[in-house]
C-alpha positions, 0 to 999 in steps of 0.5 A: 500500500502506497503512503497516499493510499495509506493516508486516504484510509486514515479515520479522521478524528478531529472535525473543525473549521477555522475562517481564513482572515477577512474571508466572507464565506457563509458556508464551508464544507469539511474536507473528508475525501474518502476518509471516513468519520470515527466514532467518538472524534471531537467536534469543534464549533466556534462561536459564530458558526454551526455544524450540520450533518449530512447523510446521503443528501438528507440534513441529520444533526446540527450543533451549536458553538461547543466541543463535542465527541460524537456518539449515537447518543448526541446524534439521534438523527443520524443514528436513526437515519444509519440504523444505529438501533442499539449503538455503533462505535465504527466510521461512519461516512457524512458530510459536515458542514460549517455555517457562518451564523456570524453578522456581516456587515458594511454590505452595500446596495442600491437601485441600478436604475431610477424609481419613478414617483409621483411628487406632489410639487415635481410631478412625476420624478425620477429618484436613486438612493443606496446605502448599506445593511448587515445580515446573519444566517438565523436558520441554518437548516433552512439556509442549507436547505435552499442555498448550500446544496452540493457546493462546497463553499459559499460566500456573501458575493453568492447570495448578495445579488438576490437580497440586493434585488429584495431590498430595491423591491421593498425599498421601492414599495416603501417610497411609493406607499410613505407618500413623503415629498421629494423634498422632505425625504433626507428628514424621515431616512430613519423612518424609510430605513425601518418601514423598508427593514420590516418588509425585507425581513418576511422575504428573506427569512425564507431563504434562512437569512435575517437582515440586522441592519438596514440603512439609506445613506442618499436618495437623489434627485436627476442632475437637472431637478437638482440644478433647477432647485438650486437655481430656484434657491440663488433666486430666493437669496437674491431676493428683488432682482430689480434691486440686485440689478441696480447693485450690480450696476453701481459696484461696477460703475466705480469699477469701470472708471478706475479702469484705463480701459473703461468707458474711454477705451470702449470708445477707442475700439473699432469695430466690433468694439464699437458696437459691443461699446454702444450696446454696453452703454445702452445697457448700463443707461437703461439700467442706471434710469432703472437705479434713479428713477423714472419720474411720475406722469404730468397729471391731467388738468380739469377740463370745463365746458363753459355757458354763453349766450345760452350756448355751450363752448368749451371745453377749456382747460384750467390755463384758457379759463384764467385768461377768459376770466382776465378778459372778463369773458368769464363772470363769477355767476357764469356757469360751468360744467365738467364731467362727473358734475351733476348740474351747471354750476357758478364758476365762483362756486367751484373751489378751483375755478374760484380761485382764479377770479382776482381777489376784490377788497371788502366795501369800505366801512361807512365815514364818521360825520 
């Protein structure tokens, strides 16, 4: 018998496994090869994992953390599955596997292509968010069962895409049903994180897996909603934009004549530097008649239709009336009328028609005798 077939004979008595550093595996199956498991090997479970037995495809016992020697008396499923009615204390053949039961955590996720909502002040919008979340395996038969099959050793890459695809379903299904505007959503993270976490739950504890921890770092908006929100936010600062026209115009005034190249050169230029001269200096007329001020229009005078000779002449405005009334054309007791009066009235009893009549003196009291 050759040394190698000698070996691939040996009982194994010994039955661990130590995770290689910063691996990931969340499953591993001990190597036997050929060899076969002898009746009362020690078992070793660490803390974070489980070890399961199993016999010609059927899952048999599982242990938790501890130090066990194997006998039939703690391992009634797979006696009973070998027929070990009464006892047996020769190798047995199974295979053991060791399920990482450990948290894992700083996974990522996040939506591969945008959620489309309904916003009540955006309309419909286009919204992306990602983040992180931690998961253990909270039931390692089940986990076996579904997941580990006949592979030899499994790793957190293998299973993330399927719970990476379960949380952007539920994530998306709490977004639509929070009803939370677009721009309240950075506010309630906390609040999404939770709802989202309870619904992700249900559909991976099918698979034997629990997520720990669940946690939105950003939910964005498309570049251009977000450029248009911070145009919208300049203009809130700004405040008038008159206002800040005209500050504009009288910072760069100063700034203009302090340059050699001011307004002098502009007028030097040829060309196009002509024309570019004119149309700034009209631009910064026009917004300099902006920053003093137009000033209001003439108000409109009265206007009166004025009787004589039992005709009706007119209307004068208020210049014309004080030259017919120096004329003497225009008594105190003719009558006139403008719009909005009810009837004609004396000149002398409109206040500002009276006042153009000259001022007579009082009579002169009576002389002593």
């Amino acid at each position: 018998m050759s040394l190698f077939q000698k070996v691939r004979g040996e009982f194994i008595d010994i039955i661990q496994w130590t995770e290689p550093a910063g691996s990931d595996f969340l499953a591993f199956r001990f190597e036997r090869y050929n060899n076969e498991i002898k009746m009362g090997a020690k078992l070793t479970v660490r803390e974070g994992q489980t070890a399961a037995f199993v016999n010609e495809g059927k899952l048999a016992d599982v242990f938790g953390p501890g130090m066990y020697t194997l006998s039939t008396e703690n391992m009634p499923i797979l006696s009973t599955l070998k027929g070990w009615k009464y006892g047996f204390d020769s190798p047995f053949r199974a295979e053991v596997y060791f399920i990482a039961t450990r948290q894992f955590t700083d996974l990522k996720w996040g939506t591969p292509n945008p959620i489309m909502l309904r916003d009540a002040e955006f309309g419909v919008v286009r919204i992306r968010g990602f983040g992180t979340y931690a998961m253990h395996v909270s039931d390692p038969a089940v986990f076996l069962r579904q997941q580990i099959a006949t592979n030899p050793a499994l790793e957190t890459v293998q299973v993330s895409g399927q719970i990476r695809d379960t949380i952007v379903s539920r994530f998306t299904d709490t977004l639509g049903e929070s009803h939370i505007p677009a721009l309240e959503l950075a506010g309630n993270y906390d609040k999404l994180s939770k709802l989202a976490l309870e619904k992700i739950k249900a559909d991976l504890a099918t698979l034997g897996i629990e997520l720990t921890l669940f946690y939105i770092e950003n939910i964005s908006l498309p570049p251009e909603v977000e450029q248009a929100m911070d145009t919208r936010t300049k203009m809130g600062v700004l405040g008038d934009m008159n206002q800040y026209t005209r500050f504009q115009v009288a910072t760069a005034i100063p700034e203009a004549a302090s340059n050699p190249s001011g307004f002098a050169g502009m007028g030097a230029g040829m060309g196009a530097g002509v024309g570019m001269g004119m149309v700034m200096g009209n631009q910064m007329g026009s917004a300099m008649n902006a920053a003093v001020g137009t000033p209001p229009p003439v108000p409109k005078t009265s206007s009166y239709f004025v009787a004589a000779n039992g005709s009706q002449t007119g209307p004068f405005d208020m210049t014309t009336l004080a030259g017919k009334i120096k004329s003497g054309d225009i008594k105190p007791g003719t009558l006139v009328w403008k719009n909005g009066m009810a009837d004609w009235a004396a000149a002398e009893t409109i206040d500002e028609i009276k006042s153009l009549f000259p001022v007579q003196p009082p009579p002169l009291p009576p002389t002593q005798i």
